[in-house]
N, C-alpha and C positions, 0 to 999 in steps of 0.2 A: 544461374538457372532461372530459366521463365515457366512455372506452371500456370498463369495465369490463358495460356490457350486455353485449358480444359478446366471443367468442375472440380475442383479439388475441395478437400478437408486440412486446412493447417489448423493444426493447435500449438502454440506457442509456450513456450517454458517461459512464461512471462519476465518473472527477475532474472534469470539467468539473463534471457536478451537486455532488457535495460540496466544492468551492472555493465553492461559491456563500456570498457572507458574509451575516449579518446578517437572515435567514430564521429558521434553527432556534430553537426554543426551550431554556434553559440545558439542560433535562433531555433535549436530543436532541443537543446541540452535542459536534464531536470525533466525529460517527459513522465509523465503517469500513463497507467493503462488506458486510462479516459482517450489521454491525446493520440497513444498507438492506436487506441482503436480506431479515431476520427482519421487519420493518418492512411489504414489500412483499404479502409472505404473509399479511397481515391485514387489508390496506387493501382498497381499491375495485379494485387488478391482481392478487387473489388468485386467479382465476378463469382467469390470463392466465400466456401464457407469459413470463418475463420473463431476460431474459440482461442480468448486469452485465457490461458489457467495461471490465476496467480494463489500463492498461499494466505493464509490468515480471512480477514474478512476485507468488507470492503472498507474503503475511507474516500476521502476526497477523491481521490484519484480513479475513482470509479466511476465519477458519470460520464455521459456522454457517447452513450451506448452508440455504433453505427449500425446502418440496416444488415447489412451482413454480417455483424462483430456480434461475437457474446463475450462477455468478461464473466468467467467463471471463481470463486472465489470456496477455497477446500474445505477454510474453517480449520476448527483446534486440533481433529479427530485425523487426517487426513493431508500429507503432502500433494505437492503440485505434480513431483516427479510421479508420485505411484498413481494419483488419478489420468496422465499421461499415460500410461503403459497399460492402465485398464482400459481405457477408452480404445486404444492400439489391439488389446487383446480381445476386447468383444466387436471389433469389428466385421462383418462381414466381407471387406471389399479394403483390406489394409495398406495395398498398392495406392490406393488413392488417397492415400493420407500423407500430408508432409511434416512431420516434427520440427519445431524448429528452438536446435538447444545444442548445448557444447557440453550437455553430459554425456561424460561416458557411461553410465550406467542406464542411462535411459538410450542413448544411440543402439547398446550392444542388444536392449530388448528389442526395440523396435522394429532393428533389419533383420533381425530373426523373424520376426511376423510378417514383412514382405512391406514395411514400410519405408516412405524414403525418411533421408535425415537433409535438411539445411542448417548452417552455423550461423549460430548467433549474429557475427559480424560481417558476412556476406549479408543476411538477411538487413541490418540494418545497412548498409549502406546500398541496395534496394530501393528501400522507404528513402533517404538522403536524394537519390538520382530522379526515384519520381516526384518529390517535393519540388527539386531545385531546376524540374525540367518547364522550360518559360513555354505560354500557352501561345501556339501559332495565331496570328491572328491578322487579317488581312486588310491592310491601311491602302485604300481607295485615297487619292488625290482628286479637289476638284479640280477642274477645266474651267478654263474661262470666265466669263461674266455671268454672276449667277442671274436669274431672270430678274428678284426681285433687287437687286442692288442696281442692273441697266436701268429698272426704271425709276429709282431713284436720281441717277445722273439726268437721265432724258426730262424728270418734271426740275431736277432744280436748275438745270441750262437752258429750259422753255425749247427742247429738242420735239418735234413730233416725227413719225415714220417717212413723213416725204426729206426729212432732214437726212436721217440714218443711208439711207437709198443714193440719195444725192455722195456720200461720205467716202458709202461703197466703192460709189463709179469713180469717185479721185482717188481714194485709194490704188484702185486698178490701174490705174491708167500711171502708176509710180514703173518707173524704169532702173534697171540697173544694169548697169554696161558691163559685157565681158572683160576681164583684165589681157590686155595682149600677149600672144604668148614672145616671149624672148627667154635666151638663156640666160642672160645675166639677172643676178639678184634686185625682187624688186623690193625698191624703199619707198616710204610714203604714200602708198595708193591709198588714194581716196574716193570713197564712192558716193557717185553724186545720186540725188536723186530731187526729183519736185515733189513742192509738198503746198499743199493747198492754203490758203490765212483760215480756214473753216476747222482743217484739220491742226494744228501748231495750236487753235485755240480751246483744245478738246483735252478732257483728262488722261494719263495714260492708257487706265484701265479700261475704257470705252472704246478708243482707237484699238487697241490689240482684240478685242471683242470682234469690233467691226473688220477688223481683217481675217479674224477668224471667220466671220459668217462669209467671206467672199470669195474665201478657199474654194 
């Protein structure tokens, strides 16, 4: 299930989701609220308002608030489950709310009130796919002879532009012979070509430069 097209409300049955075993991967296992929240703020419910209800108070595992995440905490007086089902019952707009918990007793209120329900371990493995999903990212190759590396070759070969120019035209002027056609299999072709004593005496990466510019 994707709600993250639209504005939604999830409130999470916090422990209920993180008892879930046997989902995480080693590098997400042992999460705290803290980290779902940080987690939540990057995924597909970033968009979304998201309230973690957990019981008792806070402890470690409580910072790291994200901008959209609140970490709700019930105290001694109050479960996690029945602060779920009020927050469900005093809503105006309950369709818009996503539960996310594998209690029955909190599912059976909920969808009485017109709310939906997600399962705990569909939900985390959600959070697992947007984690583990690698960031496109677009690897440009350079081309040829960067400017400042040419002229590095050109000052330490004592090359100047009438050098380069002169380089071009022997390049040019390099020939390669059609192969004849015949039917029988050919062995050995070898293709000749001239090459200048200016050019043999140039680094590679220079020459393939200067054939590039003569394209």
């Amino acid at each position: 299930m994707l709600y993250s097209a639209f504005t939604m409300e999830l409130l999470v049955d916090t422990w209920n989701v993180l008892h879930q075993m046997g989902v995480l991967p080693p590098d997400l296992a042992g999460l705290g609220a803290g980290e779902l929240a940080s987690l939540l703020s990057k995924g597909r419910w970033s968009r979304d308002r998201v309230s973690l209800i957990c019981d008792g108070t806070p402890g470690s595992s409580g910072s790291g608030i994200a901008r959209n995440v609140e970490i709700i905490y019930t105290g001694g007086t109050k479960s996690a489950d029945q602060e779920i089902m009020d927050r469900v019952a005093a809503s105006s707009a309950a369709n818009r709310i996503v539960v996310v918990t594998n209690d029955r007793e909190i599912i059976r209120f909920i969808r009485a009130k017109g709310a939906q329900q997600l399962g705990s371990v569909e939900f985390l493995k959600a959070i697992v796919d947007d984690h583990q999903k690698p960031d496109k990212k677009i690897v440009r190759k350079p081309s040829g002879l960067s400017p400042e590396k040419a002229a590095e070759w050109k000052k330490e070969f004592g090359f100047v532009d009438e050098d380069i120019t002169n380089l071009k035209e022997e390049i040019s002027k390099v020939s390669i012979p059609e192969p004849e056609a015949t039917t029988t299999p050919k062995k050995n072709l070898k293709v000749k070509k001239t090459q200048s004593q200016t050019e043999s005496d140039l680094p590679d990466d220079l020459i393939n430069e200067a054939r590039r510019l003569a394209e």
